[in-house]
N, C-alpha and C positions, 0 to 999 in steps of 0.2 A: 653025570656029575652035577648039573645044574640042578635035577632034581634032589639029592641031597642037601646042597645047599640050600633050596629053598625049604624044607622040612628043616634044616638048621634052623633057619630065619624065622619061621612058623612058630617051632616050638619055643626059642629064641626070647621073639616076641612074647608070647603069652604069658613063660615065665614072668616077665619082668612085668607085664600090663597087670599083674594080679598083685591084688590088695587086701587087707581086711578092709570088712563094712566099717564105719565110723558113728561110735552112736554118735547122735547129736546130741545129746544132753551133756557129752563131756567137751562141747565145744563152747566154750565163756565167750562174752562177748566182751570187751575192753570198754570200761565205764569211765577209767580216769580222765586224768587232764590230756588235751591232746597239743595244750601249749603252756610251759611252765615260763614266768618272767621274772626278774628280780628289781629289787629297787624302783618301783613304780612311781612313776608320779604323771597324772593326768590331769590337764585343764580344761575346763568348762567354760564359755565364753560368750558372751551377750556383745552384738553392735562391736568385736572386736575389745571388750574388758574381758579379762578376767573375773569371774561371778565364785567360782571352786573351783578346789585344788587340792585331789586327791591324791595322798603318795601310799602305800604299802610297802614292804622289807619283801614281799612275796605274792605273785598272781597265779592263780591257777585257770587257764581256762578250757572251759567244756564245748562238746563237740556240739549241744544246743545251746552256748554262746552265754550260759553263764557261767561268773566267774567266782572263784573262793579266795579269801585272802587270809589266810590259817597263822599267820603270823601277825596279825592284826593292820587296823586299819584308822588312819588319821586324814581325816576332810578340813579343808577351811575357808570360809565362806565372807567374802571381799565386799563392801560398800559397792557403790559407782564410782567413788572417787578412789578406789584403789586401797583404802584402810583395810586389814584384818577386823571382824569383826564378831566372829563365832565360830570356834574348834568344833567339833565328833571326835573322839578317838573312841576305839572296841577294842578288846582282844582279838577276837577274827568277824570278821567281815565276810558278807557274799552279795551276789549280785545276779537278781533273777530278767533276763533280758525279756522275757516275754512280758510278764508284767513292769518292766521297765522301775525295779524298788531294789534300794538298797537295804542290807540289814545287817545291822551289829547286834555283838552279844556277848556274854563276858564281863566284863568291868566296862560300863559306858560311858561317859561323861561327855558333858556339853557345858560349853564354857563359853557363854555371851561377855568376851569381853569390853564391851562398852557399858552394859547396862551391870557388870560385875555381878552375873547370876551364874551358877552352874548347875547344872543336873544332872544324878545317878543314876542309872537305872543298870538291869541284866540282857534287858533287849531293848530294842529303839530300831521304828523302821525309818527310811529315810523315801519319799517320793519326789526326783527332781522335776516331775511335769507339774504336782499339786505345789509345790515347794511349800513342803509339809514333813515334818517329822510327827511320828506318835509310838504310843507303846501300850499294850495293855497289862503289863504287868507293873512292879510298885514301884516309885518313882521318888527321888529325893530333890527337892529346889529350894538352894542357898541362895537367898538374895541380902543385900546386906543390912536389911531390917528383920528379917524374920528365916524362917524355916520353916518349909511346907511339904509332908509325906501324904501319901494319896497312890491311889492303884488306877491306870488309866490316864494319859493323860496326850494332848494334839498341841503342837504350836506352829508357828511358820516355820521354817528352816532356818531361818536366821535368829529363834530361840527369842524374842524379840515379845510376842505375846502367847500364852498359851493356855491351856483350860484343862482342867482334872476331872475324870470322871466321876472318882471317890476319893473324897480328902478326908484323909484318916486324922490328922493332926497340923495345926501350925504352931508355932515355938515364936513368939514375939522374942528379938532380942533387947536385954537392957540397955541397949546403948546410948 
């Protein structure tokens, strides 16, 4: 009796230990987000100030630590004394952790509200260690004497002074 049973068990076993092979190529490996957030808002801070202040409606973030902001992205960038003093907003935003750069793209704008300048562009990177934004594609800056279109173009981050690679045109206004 014992021997049948174990011929049970044997056979039992085997049945169920069998498999198909598995090709690998139909095995995908999962690339998305591996943390999704909402309503984002994060601060940046110098000596206990706030320096920026990043919100998004949406974060995605990846399993090499950067992040996508597909619903776009709005930064804003504070004095020492605490005044706003220069907006980013993009349609979507990302953020590459290894090179430590942010980057918009979409409808750009930069809005130095102190010195009442803003600038257009489709892409715009942001570096918070250079604290440096730039772009190499074409770039619009309304200041309130003039208007100056140009391809290329580097400022501080706080949009404050900047320099154009190629200036296509400037618009003196009559005013």
């Amino acid at each position: 009796m014992r021997l049948i049973v174990l011929a049970i068990a044997v056979v039992f076993g085997a049945f169920i230990s069998c498999r198909e092979d598995v090709d690998k190529r139909q095995l995908e490996i999962y690339e998305g987000p591996s943390r999704i957030g909402y309503d984002i808002v994060l601060h940046h801070s110098d000596s206990a100030i706030v320096r920026t202040k990043l919100m998004a409606d949406e974060q995605l973030e990846f399993q090499n630590g950067n992040l996508e902001f597909p619903e776009g992205i709005l930064i804003h960038f504070f004095e020492k004394d605490g005044e706003l003093s220069t907006t980013i907003r993009a349609d979507k935003g990302y953020y590459d952790r290894k090179n430590h750069l942010y980057r918009g793209e979409g409808d750009v704008q930069v809005h130095n509200l102190l010195k009442e300048q803003k600038l257009n562009s489709e892409e715009l990177f942001w570096d918070p260690g250079k604290k440096k934004i730039y772009t190499e594609k074409f770039v619009t800056v309304e200041e309130p004497s003039r208007i100056i279109k140009g391809t290329g173009m580097e400022a501080d981050e706080g949009f404050n002074e900047y320099t154009f690679t190629k200036v296509t045109g400037i618009i003196e206004n009559a005013f």
